[in-house]
C-alpha positions as YAML, in Angstrom:
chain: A
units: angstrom
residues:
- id: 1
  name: UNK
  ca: [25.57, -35.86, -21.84]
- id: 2
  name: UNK
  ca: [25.97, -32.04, -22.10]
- id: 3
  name: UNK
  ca: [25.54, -30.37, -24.92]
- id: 4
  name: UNK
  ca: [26.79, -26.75, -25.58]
- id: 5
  name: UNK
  ca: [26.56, -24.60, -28.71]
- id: 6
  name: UNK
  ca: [29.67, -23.31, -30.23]
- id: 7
  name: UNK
  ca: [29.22, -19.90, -32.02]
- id: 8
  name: UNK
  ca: [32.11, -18.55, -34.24]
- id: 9
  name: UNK
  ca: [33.32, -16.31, -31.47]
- id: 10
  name: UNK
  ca: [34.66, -19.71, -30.09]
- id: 11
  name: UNK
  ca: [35.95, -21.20, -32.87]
- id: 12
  name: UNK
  ca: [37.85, -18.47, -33.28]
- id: 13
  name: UNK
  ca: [39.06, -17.51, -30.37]
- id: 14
  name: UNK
  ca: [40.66, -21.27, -29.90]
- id: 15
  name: UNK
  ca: [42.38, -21.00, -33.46]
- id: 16
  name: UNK
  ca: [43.72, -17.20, -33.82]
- id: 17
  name: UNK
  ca: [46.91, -17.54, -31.14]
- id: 18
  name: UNK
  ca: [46.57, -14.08, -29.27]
- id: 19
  name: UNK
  ca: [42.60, -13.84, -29.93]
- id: 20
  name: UNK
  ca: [41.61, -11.65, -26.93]
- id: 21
  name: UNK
  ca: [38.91, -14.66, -25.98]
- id: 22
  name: UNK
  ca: [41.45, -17.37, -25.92]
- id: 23
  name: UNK
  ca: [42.04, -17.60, -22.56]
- id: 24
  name: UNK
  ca: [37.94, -17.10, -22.12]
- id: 25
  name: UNK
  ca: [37.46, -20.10, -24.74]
- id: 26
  name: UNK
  ca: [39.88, -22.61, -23.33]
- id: 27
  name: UNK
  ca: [39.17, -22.02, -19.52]
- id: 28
  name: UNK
  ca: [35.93, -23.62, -19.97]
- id: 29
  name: UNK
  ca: [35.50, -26.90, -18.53]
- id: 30
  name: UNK
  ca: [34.21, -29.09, -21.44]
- id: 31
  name: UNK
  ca: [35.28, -32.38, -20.24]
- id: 32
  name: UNK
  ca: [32.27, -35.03, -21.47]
- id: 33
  name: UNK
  ca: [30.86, -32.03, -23.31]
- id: 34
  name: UNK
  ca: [29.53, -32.40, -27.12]
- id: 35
  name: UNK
  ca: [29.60, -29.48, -29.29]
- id: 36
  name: UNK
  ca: [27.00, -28.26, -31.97]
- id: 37
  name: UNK
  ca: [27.36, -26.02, -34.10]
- id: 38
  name: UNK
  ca: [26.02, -25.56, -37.72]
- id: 39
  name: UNK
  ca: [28.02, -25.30, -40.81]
- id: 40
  name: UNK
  ca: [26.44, -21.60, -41.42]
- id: 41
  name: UNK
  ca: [28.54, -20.78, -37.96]
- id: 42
  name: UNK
  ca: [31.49, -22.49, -39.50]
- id: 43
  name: UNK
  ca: [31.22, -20.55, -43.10]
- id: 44
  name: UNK
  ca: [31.44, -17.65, -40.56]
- id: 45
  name: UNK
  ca: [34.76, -19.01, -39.29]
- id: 46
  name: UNK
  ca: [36.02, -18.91, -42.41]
- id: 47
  name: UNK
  ca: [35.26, -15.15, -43.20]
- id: 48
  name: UNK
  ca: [36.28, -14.02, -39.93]
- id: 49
  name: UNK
  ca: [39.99, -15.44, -40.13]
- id: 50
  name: UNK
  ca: [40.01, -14.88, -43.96]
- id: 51
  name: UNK
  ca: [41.77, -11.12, -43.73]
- id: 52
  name: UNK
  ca: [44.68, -13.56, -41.61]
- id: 53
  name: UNK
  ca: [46.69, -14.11, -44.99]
- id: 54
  name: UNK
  ca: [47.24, -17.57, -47.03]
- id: 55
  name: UNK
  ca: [48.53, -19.73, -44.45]
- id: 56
  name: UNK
  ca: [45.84, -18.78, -42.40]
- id: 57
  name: UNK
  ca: [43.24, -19.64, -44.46]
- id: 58
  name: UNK
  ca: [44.94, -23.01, -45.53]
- id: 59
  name: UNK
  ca: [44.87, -23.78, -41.56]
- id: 60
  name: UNK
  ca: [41.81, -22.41, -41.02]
- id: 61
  name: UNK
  ca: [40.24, -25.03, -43.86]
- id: 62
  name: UNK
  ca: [42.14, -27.71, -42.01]
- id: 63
  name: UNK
  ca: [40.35, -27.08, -38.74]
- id: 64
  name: UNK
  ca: [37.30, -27.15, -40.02]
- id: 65
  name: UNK
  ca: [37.50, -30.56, -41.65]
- id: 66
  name: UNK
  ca: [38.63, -31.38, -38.49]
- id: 67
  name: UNK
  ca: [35.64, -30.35, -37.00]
- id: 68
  name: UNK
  ca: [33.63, -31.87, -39.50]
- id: 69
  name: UNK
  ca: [34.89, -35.55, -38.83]
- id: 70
  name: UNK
  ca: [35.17, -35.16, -35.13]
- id: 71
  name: UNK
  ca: [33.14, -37.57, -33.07]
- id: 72
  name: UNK
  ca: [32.51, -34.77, -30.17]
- id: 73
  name: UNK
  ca: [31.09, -31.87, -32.49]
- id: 74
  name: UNK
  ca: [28.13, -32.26, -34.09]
- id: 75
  name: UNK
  ca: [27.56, -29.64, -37.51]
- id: 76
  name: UNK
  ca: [24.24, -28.92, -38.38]
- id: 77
  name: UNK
  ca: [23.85, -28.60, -42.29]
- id: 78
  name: UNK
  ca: [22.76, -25.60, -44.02]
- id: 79
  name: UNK
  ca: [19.63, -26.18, -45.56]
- id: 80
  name: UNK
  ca: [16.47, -23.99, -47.02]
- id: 81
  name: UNK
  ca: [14.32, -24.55, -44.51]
- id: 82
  name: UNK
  ca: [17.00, -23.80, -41.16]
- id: 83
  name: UNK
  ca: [17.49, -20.69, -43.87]
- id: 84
  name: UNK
  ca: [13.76, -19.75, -43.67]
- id: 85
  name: UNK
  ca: [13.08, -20.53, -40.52]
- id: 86
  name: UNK
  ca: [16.36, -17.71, -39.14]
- id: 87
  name: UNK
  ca: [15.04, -15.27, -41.88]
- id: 88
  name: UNK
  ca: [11.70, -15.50, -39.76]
- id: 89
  name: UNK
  ca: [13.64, -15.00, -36.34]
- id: 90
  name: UNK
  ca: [15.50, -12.27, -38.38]
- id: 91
  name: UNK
  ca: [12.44, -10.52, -39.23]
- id: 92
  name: UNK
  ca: [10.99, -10.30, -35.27]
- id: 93
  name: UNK
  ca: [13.82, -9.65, -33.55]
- id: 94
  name: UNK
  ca: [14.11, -6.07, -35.66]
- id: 95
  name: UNK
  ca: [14.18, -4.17, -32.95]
- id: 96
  name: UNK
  ca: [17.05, -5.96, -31.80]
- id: 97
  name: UNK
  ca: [20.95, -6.66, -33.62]
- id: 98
  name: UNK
  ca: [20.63, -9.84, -34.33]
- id: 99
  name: UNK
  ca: [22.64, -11.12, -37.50]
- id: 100
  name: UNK
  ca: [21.36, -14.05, -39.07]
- id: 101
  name: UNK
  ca: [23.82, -16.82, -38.05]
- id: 102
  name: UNK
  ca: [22.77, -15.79, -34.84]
- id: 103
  name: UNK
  ca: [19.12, -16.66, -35.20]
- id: 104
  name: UNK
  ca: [19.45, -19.63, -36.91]
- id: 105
  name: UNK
  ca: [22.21, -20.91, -34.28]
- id: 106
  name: UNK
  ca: [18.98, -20.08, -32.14]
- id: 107
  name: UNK
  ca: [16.83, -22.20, -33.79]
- id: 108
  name: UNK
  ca: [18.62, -24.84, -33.47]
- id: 109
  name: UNK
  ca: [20.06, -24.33, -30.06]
- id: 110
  name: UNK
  ca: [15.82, -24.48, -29.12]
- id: 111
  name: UNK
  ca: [15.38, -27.24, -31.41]
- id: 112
  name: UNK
  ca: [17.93, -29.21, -29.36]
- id: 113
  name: UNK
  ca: [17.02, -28.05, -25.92]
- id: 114
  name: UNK
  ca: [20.46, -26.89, -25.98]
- id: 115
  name: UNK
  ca: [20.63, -23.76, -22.78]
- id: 116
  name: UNK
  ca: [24.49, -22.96, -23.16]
- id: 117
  name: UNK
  ca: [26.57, -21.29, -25.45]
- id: 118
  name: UNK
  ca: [30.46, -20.57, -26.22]
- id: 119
  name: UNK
  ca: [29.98, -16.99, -27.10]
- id: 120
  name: UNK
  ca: [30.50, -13.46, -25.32]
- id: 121
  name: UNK
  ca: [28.04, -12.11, -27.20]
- id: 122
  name: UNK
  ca: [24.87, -10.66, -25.55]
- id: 123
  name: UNK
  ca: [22.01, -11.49, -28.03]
- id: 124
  name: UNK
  ca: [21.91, -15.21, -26.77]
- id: 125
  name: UNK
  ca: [22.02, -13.76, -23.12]
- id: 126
  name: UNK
  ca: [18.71, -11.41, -24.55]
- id: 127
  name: UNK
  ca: [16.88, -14.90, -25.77]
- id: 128
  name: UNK
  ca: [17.54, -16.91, -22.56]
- id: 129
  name: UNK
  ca: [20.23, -18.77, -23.51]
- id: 130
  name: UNK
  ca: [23.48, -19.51, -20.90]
- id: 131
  name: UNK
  ca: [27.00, -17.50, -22.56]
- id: 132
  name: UNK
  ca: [29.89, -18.74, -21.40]
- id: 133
  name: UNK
  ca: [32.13, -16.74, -22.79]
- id: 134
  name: UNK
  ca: [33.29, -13.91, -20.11]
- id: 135
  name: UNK
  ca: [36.80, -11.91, -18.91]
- id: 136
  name: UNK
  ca: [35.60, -12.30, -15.92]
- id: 137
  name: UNK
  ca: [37.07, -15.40, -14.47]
...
C-alpha cells in the first residue's frame, strides 16, 4: 500500500474553504493511499487555523478527532525521544530553515521509508523527499 506523509500545509489547505492550496490538496490522487502524519503536525493544525475565530476552532478540533479515529491516517504520537531526535535534525540543518515539525515529520517520514509528501514546501524537496503539493497542474 502507499503511504504518503501529510504535513500541516495539507491539512489545512483541505479544511480552510478558499485556502490558496485547496485545489493543490484535493487534486491529488490518493485513492488506496494511507496517510501519516504525527500529532506534533496536527498541534500545528491547530495554531495555524486558530486566528479563524470560535467556530473555527470548534471545527477545526472536530477534524482532528476525526483524523485521530480514522482507519486511513495513521498519527504518530509525540513523545521525548521523536522530540530529541528533531532537536538533533534541528541542530544540523542550521544552515538551512528548517522548523522543527519539519524535522521530526522527517524522521519519521525516514523511519517509515515513507518518499512522498502533501506539502508545497521546499525543505522536504532539499532532504530528498517527493512534494506533492504544486500550482502547477
Amino acid at each position: 500500500m502507499r503511504r504518503v506523509f501529510a504535513d500541516t500545509l495539507y491539512w489545512v489547505a483541505v479544511f480552510v474553504p478558499g485556502d490558496q492550496w485547496a485545489e493543490a490538496a484535493r487534486g491529488v490522487e490518493l485513492a488506496g493511499t494511507e496517510l501519516v502524519t504525527t500529532e506534533e503536525v496536527l498541534s500545528e493544525f491547530l495554531a495555524a487555523v486558530c486566528a479563524h475565530g470560535e467556530h473555527a476552532r470548534r471545527l477545526a478540533c472536530r477534524y482532528v478527532r476525526e483524523i485521530l479515529s480514522d482507519p486511513g491516517v495513521e498519527v504518530t504520537a509525540q513523545s521525548h525521544e521523536s522530540f530529541l531526535a528533531g532537536l538533533t535534525l534541528y541542530e544540523r540543518r542550521a544552515d538551512k530553515q528548517y522548523s522543527l515539525v519539519d524535522c521530526i515529520s522527517m524522521n519519521v517520514m525516514r523511519q517509515r521509508r515513507i518518499r512522498e509528501i502533501l506539502t508545497s514546501d521546499r525543505h522536504f524537496s532539499q532532504e530528498g523527499f517527493a512534494v506533492l503539493l504544486d500550482r502547477r497542474g
